[in-house]
ZADO-1210 file (C-alpha; in nm, 4 decimals, padded with zeros to 6 digits):
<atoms>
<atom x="-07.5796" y="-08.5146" z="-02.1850" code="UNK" pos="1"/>
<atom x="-07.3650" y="-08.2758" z="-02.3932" code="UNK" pos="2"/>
<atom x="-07.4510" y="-08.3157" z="-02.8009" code="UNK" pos="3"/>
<atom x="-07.3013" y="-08.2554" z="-03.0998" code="UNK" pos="4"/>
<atom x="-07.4680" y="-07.8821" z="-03.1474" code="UNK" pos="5"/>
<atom x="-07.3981" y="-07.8031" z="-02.7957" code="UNK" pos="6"/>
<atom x="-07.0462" y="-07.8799" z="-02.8409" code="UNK" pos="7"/>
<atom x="-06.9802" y="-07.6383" z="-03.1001" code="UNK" pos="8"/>
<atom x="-07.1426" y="-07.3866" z="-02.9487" code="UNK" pos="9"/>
<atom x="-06.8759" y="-07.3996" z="-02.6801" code="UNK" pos="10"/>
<atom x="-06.6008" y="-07.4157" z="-02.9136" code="UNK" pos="11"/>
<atom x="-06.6907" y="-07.1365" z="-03.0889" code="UNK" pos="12"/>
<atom x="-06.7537" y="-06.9157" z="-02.8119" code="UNK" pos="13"/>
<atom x="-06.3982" y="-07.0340" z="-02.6506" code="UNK" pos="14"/>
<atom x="-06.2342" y="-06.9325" z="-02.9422" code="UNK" pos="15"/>
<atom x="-06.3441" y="-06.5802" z="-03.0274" code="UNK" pos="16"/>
<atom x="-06.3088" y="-06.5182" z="-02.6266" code="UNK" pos="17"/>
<atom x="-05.9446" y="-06.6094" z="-02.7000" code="UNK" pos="18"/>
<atom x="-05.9391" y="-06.4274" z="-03.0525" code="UNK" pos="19"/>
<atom x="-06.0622" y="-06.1164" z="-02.7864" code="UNK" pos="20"/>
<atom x="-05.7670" y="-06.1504" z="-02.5521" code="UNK" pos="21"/>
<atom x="-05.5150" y="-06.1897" z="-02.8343" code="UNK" pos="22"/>
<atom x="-05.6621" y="-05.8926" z="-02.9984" code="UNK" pos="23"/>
<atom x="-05.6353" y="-05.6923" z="-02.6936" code="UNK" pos="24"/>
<atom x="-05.2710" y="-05.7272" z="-02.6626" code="UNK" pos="25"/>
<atom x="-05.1927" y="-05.6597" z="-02.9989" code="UNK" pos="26"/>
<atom x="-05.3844" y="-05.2742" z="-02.9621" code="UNK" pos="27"/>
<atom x="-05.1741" y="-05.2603" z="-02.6105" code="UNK" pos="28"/>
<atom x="-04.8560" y="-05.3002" z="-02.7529" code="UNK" pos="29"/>
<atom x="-04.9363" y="-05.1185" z="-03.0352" code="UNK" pos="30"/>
<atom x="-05.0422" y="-04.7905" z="-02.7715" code="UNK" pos="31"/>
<atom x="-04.7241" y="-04.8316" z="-02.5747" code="UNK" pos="32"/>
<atom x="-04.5031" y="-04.8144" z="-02.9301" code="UNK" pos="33"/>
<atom x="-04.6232" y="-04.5185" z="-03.0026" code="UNK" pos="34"/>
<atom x="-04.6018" y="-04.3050" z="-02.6570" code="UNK" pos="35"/>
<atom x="-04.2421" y="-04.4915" z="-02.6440" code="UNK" pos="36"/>
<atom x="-04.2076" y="-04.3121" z="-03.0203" code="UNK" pos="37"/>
<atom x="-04.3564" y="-03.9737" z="-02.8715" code="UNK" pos="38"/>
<atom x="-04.1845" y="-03.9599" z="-02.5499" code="UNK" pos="39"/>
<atom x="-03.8171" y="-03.9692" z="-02.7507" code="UNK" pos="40"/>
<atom x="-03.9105" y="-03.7163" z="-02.9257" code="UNK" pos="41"/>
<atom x="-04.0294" y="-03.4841" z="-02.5636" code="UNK" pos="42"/>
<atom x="-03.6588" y="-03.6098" z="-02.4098" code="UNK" pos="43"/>
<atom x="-03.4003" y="-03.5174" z="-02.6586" code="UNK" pos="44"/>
<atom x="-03.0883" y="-03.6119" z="-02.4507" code="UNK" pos="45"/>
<atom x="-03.2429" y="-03.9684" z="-02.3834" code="UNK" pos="46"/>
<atom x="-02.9881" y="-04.1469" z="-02.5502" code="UNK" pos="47"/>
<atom x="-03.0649" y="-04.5052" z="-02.7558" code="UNK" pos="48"/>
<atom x="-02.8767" y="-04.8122" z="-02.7525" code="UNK" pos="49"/>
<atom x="-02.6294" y="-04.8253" z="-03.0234" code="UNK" pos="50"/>
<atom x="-02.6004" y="-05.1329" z="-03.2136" code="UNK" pos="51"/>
<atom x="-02.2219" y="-05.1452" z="-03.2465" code="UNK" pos="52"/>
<atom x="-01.9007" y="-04.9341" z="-03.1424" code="UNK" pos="53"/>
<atom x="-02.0108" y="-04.6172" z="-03.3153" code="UNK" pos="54"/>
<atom x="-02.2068" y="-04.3387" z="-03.1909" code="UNK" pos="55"/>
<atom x="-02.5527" y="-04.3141" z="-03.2881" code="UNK" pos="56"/>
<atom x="-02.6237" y="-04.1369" z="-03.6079" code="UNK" pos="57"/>
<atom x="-02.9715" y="-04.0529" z="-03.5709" code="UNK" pos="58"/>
<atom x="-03.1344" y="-03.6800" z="-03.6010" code="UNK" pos="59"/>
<atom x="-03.2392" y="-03.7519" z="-03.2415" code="UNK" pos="60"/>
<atom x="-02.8598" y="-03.8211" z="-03.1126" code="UNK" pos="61"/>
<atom x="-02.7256" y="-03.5383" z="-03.3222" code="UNK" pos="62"/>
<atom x="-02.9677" y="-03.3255" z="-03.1310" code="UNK" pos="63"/>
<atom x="-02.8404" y="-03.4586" z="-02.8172" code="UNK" pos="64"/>
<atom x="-02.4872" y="-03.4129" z="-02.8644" code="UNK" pos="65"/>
<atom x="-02.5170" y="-03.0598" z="-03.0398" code="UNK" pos="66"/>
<atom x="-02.6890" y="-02.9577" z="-02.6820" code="UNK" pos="67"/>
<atom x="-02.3620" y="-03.1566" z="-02.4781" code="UNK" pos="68"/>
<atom x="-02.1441" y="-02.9637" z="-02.6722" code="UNK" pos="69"/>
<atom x="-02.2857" y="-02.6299" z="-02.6147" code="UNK" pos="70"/>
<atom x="-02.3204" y="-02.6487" z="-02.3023" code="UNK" pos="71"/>
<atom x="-01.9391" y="-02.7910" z="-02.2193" code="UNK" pos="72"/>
<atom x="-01.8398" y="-02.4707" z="-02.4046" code="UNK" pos="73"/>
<atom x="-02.0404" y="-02.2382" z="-02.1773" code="UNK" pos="74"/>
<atom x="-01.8787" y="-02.4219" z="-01.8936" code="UNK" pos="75"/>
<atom x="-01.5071" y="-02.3157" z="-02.0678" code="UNK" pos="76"/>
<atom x="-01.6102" y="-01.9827" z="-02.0875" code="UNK" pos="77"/>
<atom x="-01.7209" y="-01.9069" z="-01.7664" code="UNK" pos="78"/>
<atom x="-01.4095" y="-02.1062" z="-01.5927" code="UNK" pos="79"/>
<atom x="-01.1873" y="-01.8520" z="-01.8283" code="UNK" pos="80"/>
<atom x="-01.3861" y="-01.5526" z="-01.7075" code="UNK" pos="81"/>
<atom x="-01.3062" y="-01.6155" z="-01.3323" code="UNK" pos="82"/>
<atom x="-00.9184" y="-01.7734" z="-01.3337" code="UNK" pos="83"/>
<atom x="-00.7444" y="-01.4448" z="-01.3784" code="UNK" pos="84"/>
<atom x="-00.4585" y="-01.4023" z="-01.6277" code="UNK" pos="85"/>
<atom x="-00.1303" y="-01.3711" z="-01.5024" code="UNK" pos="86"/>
<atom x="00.0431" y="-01.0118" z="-01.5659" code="UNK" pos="87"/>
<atom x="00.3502" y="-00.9285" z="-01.8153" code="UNK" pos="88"/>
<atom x="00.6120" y="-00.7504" z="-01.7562" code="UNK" pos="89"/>
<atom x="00.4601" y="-00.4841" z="-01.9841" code="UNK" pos="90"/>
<atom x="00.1016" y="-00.4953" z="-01.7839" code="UNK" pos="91"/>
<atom x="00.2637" y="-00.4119" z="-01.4516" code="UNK" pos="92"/>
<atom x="00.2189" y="-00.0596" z="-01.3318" code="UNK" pos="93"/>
<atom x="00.5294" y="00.2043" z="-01.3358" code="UNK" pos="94"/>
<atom x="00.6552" y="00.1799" z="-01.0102" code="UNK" pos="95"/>
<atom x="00.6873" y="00.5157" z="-00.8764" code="UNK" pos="96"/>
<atom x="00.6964" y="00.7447" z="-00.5421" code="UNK" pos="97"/>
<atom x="00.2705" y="00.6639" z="-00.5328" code="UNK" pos="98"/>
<atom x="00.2939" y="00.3105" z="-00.6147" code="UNK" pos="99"/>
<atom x="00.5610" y="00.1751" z="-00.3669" code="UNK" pos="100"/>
<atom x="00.5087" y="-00.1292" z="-00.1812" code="UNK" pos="101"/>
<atom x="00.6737" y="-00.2587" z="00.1012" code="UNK" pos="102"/>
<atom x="00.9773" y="-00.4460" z="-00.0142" code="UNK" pos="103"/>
<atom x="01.0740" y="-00.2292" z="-00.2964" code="UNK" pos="104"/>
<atom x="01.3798" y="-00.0696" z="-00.3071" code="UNK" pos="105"/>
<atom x="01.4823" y="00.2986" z="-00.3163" code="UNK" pos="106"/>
<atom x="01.8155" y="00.4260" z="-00.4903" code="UNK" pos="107"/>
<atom x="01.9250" y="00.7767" z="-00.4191" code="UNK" pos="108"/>
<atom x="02.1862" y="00.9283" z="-00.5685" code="UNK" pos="109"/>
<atom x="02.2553" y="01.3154" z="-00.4892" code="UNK" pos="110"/>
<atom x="02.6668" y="01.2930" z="-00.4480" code="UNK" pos="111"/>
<atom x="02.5531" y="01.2955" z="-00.0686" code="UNK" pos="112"/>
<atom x="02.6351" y="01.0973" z="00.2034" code="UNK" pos="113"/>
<atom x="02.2377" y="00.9502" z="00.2030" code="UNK" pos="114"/>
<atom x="02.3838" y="00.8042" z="-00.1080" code="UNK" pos="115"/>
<atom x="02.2618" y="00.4424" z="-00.1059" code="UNK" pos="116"/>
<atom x="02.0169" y="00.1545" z="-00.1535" code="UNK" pos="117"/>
<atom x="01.7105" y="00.1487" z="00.0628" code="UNK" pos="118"/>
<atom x="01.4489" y="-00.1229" z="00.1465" code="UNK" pos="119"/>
<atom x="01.0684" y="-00.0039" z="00.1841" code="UNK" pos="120"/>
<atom x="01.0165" y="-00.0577" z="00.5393" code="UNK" pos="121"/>
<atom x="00.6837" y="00.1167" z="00.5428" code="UNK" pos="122"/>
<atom x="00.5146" y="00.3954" z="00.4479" code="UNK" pos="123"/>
<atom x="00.2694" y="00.6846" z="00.5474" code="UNK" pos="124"/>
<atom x="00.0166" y="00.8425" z="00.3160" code="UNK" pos="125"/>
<atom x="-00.0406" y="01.2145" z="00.4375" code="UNK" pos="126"/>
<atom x="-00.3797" y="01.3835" z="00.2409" code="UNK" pos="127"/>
<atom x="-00.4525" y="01.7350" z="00.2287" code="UNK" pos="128"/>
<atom x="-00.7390" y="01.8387" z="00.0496" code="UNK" pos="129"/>
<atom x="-00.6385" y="01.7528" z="-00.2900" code="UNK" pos="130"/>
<atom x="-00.2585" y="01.7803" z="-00.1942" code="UNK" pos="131"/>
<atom x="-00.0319" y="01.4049" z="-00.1186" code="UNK" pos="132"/>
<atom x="00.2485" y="01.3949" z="00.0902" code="UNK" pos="133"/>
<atom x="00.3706" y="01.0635" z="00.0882" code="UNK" pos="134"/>
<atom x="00.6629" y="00.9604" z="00.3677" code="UNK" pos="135"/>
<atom x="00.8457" y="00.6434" z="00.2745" code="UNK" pos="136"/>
<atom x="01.0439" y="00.4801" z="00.5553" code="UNK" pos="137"/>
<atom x="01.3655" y="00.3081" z="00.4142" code="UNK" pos="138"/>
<atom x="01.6808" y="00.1676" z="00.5315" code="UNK" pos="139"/>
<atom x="01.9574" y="-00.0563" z="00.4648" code="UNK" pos="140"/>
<atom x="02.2221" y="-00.2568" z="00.6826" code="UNK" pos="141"/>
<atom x="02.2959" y="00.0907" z="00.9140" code="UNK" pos="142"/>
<atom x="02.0623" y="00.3319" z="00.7891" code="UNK" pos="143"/>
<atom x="01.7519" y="00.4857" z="00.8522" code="UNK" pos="144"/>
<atom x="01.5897" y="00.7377" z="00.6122" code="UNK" pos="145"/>
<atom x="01.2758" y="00.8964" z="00.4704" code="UNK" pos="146"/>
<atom x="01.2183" y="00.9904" z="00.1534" code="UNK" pos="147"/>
<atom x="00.9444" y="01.2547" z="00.1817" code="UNK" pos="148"/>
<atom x="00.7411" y="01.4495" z="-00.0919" code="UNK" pos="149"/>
<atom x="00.4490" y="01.4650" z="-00.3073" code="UNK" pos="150"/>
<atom x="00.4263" y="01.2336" z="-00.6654" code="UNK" pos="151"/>
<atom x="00.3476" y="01.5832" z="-00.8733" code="UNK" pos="152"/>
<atom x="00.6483" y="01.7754" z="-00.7498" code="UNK" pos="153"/>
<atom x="00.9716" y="01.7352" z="-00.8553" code="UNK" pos="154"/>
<atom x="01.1550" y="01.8018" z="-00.5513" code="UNK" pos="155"/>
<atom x="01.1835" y="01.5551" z="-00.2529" code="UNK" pos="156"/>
<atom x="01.3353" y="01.5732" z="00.0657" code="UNK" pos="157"/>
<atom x="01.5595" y="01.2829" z="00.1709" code="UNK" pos="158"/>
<atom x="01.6079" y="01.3499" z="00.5690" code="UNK" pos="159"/>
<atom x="01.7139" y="01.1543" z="00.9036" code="UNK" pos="160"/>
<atom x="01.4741" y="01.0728" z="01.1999" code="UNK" pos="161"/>
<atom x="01.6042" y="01.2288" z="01.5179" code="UNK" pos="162"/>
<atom x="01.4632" y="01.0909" z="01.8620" code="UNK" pos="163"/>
<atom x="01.6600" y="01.3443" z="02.0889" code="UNK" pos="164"/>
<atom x="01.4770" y="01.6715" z="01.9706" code="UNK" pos="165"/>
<atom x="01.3141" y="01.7020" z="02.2948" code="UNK" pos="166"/>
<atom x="00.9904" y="01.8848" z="02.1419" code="UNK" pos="167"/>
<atom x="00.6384" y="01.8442" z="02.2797" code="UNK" pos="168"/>
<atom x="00.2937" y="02.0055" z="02.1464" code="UNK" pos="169"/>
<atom x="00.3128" y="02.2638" z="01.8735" code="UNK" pos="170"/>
<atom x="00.6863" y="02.3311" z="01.7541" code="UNK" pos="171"/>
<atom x="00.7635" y="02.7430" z="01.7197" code="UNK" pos="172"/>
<atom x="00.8243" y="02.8887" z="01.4205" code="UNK" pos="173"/>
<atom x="01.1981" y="02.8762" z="01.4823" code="UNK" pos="174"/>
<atom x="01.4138" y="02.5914" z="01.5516" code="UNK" pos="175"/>
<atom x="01.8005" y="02.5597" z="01.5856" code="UNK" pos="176"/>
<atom x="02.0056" y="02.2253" z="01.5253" code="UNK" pos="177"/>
<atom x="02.3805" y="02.2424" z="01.6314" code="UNK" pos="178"/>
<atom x="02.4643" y="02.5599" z="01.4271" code="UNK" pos="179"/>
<atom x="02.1345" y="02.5863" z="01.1489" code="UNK" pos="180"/>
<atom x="01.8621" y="02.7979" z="01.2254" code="UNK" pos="181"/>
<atom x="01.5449" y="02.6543" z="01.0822" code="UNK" pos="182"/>
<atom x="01.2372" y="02.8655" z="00.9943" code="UNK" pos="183"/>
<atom x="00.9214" y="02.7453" z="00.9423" code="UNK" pos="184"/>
<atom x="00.7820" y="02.7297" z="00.5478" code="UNK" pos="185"/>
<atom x="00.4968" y="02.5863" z="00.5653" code="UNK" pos="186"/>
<atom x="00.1994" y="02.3836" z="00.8175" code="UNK" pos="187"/>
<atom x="-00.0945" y="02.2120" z="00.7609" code="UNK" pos="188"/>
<atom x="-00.3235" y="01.9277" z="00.8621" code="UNK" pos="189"/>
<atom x="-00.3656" y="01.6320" z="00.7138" code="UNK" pos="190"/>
<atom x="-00.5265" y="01.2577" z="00.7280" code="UNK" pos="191"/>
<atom x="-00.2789" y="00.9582" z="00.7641" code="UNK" pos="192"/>
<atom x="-00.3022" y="00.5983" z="00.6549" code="UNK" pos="193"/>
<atom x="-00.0093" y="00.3772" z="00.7306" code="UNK" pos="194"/>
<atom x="00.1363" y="00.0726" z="00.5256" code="UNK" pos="195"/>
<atom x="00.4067" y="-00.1721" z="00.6680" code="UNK" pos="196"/>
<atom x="00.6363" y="-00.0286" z="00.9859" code="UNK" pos="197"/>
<atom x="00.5907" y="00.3692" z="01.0875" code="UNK" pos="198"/>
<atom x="00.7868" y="00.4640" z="01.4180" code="UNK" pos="199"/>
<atom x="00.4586" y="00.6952" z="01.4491" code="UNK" pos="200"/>
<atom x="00.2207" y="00.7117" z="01.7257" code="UNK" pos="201"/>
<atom x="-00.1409" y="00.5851" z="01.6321" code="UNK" pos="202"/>
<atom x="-00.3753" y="00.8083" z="01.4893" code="UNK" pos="203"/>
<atom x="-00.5798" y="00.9111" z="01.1795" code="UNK" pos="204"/>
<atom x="-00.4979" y="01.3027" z="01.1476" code="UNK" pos="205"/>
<atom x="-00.1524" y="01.5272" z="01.2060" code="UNK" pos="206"/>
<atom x="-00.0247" y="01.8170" z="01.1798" code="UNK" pos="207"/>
<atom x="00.2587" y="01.8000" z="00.9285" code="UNK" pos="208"/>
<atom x="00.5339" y="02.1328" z="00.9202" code="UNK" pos="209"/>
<atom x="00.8165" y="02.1994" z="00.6701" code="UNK" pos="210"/>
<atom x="01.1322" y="02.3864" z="00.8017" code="UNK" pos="211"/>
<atom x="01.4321" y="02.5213" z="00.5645" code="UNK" pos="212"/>
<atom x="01.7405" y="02.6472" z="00.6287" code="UNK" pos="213"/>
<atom x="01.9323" y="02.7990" z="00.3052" code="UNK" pos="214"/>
<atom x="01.8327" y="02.6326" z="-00.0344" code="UNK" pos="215"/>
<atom x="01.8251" y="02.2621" z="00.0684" code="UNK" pos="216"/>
<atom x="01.8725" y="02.1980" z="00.3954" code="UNK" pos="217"/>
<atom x="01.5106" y="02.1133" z="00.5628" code="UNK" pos="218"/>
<atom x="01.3709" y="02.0101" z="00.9031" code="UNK" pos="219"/>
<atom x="01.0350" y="01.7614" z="00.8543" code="UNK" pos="220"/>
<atom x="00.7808" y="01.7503" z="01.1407" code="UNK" pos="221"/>
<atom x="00.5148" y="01.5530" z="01.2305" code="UNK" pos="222"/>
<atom x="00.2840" y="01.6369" z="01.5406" code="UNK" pos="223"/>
<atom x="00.0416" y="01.3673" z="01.6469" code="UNK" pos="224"/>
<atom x="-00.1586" y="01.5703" z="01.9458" code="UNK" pos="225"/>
<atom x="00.1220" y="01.6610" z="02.1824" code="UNK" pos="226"/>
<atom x="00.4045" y="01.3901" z="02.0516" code="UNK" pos="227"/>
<atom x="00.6426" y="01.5404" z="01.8066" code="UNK" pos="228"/>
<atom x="00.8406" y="01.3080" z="01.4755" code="UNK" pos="229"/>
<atom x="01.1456" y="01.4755" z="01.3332" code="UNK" pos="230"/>
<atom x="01.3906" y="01.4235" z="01.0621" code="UNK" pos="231"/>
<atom x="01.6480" y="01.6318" z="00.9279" code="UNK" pos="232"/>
<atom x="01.7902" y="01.6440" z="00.6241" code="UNK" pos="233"/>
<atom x="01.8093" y="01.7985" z="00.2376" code="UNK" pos="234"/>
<atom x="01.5873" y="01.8713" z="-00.0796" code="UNK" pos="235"/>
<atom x="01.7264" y="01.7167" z="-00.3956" code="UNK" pos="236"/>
<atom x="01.5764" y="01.6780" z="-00.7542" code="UNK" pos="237"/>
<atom x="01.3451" y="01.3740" z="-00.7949" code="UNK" pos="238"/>
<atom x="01.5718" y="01.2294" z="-01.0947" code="UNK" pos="239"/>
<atom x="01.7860" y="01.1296" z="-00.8678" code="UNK" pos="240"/>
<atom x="01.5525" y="00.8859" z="-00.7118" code="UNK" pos="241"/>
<atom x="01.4863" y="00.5877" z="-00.9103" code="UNK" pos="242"/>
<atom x="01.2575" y="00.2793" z="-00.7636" code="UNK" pos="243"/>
<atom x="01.3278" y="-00.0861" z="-00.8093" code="UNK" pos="244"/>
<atom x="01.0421" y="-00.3297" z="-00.7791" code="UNK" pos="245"/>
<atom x="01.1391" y="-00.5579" z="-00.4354" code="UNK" pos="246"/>
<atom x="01.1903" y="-00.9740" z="-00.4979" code="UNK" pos="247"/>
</atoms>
């Protein structure tokens, strides 16, 4: 049978068991507060809740959006580094006897009947040792021609290709056309690269040979092993060559 004393006891000891559990919780929450506190200040771009429309003003958003915006302007810089800038009129290259491109177009004018307007059609790159000899093959609506000479000398040779010389291996020293004696001036070989159209056999190396007759008549050779290219034709001063840049 339960009496008054033993009944007390009971209450008592039920309620600073519950006093226990109530303090418990308290020191819990308490704990998780603070490492709540301590991890926002480890993850600066965790962002808090904002209690209205406006952006957070705390020192822990500022920090936040000072690192967004530094690194959206890195991104900006590096996508200006690598799109490339589009080129001026007054950035583009002179356009000259080393710096055609297929396309371009070629104006002679000598007061000869080669007189004309000529498209780049393609165009060979002779090297010598440190010498260029650089054959451009033009035409227009009727005409073939090549415009033939080196970008530091100031005179080139504008001549015709011929396909009927009947030449094979190494050409002698002399050669007649109708009634011009041609006499060799000078030989040498060279490498070859090719750009666009060449009516050339295919090869890396040829032997290339100069022929003049009188003061401006010439006779340009071109020996790929045993096939022979030709053209004949004249010397004229390089002023009267001008380039145009093609559409």
């Amino acid at each position: 049978m339960l009496t008054v004393a033993s009944l007390l006891a009971a209450l008592t000891i039920a309620g600073a068991f519950w006093i226990g559990v109530l303090a418990a919780r308290r020191l819990r929450d308490w704990g998780e507060g603070t490492r709540a506190l301590e991890d926002s200040e480890a993850r600066p771009l965790a962002l808090g809740a904002a209690s209205n429309n406006a952006p957070p003003d705390d020192p822990a958003s500022k920090r936040v959006r000072a690192v967004l915006a530094e690194r959206i302007h890195a991104q900006q810089q590096r996508v200006q580094a690598v799109v490339p800038r589009r080129l001026d009129a007054a950035d583009a290259p002179e356009l000259g006897l080393a710096t055609l491109r297929v396309g371009d177009v070629v104006l002679v004018e000598g007061d000869r009947a080669d007189d004309g307007d000529y498209v780049v059609e393609g165009i060979v790159h002779f090297r010598e040792g440190s010498a260029a000899t650089i054959v451009v093959i033009m035409g227009d609506t009727l005409r073939k021609r090549w415009l033939v000479g080196n970008p530091e000398v100031d005179r080139w040779h504008v001549v015709t290709p011929i396909s009927d010389h009947g030449l094979l291996g190494e050409p002698p020293r002399h050669i007649v056309r109708g009634t011009t004696r041609y006499t060799l001036d000078r030989r040498g070989q060279a490498s070859a690269a090719f750009i666009g159209q060449s009516p050339r056999p295919d090869g890396q190396r040829a032997a290339t040979y100069l022929f003049r007759a009188g003061a401006d008549d010439v006779l340009w050779v071109e020996r790929w092993g045993d096939q022979i290219v030709m053209a004949e034709g004249h010397t004229l001063a390089s002023h009267h060559v001008s380039f145009l840049p093609g559409s």
